[in-house]
C-alpha positions in Angstrom: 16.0 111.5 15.5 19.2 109.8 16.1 22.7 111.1 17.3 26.0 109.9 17.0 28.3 111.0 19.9 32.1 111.1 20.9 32.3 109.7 23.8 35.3 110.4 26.6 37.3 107.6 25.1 37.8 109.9 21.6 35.6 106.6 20.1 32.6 107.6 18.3 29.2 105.8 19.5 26.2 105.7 17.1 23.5 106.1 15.8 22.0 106.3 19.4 17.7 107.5 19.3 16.8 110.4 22.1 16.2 108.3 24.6 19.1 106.7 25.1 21.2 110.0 25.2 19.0 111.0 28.0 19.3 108.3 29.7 23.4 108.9 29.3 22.9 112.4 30.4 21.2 110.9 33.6 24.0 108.2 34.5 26.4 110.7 34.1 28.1 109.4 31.2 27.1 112.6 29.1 27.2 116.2 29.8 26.9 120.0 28.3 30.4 120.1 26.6 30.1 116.5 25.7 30.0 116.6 21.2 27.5 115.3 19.7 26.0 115.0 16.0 22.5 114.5 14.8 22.5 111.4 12.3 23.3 112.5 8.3 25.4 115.8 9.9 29.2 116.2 10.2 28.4 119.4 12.2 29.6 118.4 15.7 28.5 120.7 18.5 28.6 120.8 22.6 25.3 119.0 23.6 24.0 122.2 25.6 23.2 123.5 22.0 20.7 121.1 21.1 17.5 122.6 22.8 15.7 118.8 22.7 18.2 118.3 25.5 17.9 121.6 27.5 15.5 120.1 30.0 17.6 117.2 30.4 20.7 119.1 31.5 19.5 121.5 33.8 16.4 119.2 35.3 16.1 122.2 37.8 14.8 124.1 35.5 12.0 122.5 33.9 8.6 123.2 34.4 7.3 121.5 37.7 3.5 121.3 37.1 1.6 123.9 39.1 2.9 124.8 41.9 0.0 124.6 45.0 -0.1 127.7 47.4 1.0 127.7 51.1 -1.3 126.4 53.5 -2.7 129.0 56.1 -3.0 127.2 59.4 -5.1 129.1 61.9 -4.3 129.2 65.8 -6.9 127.1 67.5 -8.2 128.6 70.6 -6.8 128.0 73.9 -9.4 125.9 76.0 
């Protein structure tokens, strides 16, 4: 899917495909309240409402693989 997005500028940038928006949202150059359009739409919404990007918001919150168990470490006796 591509998006078209109004950048800080008030210019409007686009089509640009999923990758490249998260890629902006790494750098910086994109963020929750920044509006946004998926390609064929003239319904403009905040970028936190498009879940495809949820992940890539908040990277705190995605899933981390499993998550390994403490490591007991026993006292070794005293000689």
């Amino acid at each position: 899917m591509a998006y078209y997005i109004i950048g800080g500028d008030g210019k409007t940038y686009g089509p640009k495909p999923d990758r490249e928006i998260r890629e902006w949202i790494r750098e910086g150059r994109l963020n929750a309240t920044s509006n946004i359009a998926t390609e064929g739409s003239e319904d403009w919404r905040p970028l936190s409402e498009f879940p495809e990007f949820a992940n890539d918001l908040n990277p705190a919150a995605a899933p981390v693989g499993a998550v390994q168990p403490p490591q007991v470490i026993q006292p070794q006796a005293q000689p």
